[in-house]
C-alpha positions in Angstrom: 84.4 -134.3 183.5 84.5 -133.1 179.9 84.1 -129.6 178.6 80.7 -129.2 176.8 81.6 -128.6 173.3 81.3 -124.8 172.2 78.3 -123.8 170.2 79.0 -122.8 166.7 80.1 -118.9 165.9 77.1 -117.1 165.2 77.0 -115.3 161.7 77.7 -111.3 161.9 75.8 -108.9 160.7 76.9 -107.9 157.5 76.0 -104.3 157.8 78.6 -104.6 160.5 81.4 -105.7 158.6 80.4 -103.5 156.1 81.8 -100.5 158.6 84.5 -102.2 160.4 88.1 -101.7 159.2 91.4 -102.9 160.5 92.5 -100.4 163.3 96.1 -100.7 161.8 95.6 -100.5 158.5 92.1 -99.3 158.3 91.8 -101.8 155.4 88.7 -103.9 155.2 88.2 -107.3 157.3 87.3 -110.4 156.0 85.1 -112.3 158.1 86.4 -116.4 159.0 82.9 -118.2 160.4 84.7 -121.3 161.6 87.2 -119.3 163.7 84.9 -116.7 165.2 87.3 -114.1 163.8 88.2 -110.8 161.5 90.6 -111.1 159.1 93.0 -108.5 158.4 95.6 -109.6 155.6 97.2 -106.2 155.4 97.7 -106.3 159.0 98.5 -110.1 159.1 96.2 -110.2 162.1 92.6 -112.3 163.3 90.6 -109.9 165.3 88.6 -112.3 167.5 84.7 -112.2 167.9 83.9 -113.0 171.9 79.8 -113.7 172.2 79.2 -111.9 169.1 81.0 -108.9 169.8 84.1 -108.1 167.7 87.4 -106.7 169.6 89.2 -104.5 167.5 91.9 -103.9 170.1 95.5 -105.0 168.7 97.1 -106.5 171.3 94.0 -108.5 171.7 94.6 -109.9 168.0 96.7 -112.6 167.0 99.5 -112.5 164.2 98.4 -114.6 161.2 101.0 -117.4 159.9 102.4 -117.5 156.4 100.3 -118.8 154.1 97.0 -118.1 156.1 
C-alpha cells in the first residue's frame, strides 16, 4: 500500500507573516510555499508550518545548509 500523496501547503496569511519574527533573532521570516516552512536567514533555520499552523519553537526548527 502506498502513502497517499500530501496535499499542497496552503498559502499563509500574509497579515500573519507580517507579525511573526524569528524567536532567535527576532528578525523577519521569509515564507517557502513548497516546503511548508519560515525562513529565518539570520538564524540559519526553517520554522515548519504543521496543518497551517506555524511552530516557532527552536528545537522544533531545522538548521538551514550553506547556500540555502
Amino acid at each position: 500500500m502506498t502513502a497517499a500523496p500530501s496535499p499542497p501547503p496552503a498559502d499563509l496569511d500574509p497579515r500573519l507573516l507580517e507579525v511573526l519574527v524569528c524567536p532567535v533573532t527576532r528578525a523577519p521570516l521569509f515564507y517557502d510555499r513548497a516546503r511548508g516552512e519560515l525562513i529565518s536567514h539570520s538564524a540559519k533555520l526553517a520554522y515548519p508550518i504543521r496543518d497551517g499552523v506555524p511552530i516557532m519553537l527552536p528545537e522544533e526548527a531545522r538548521s538551514l545548509a550553506e547556500g540555502e
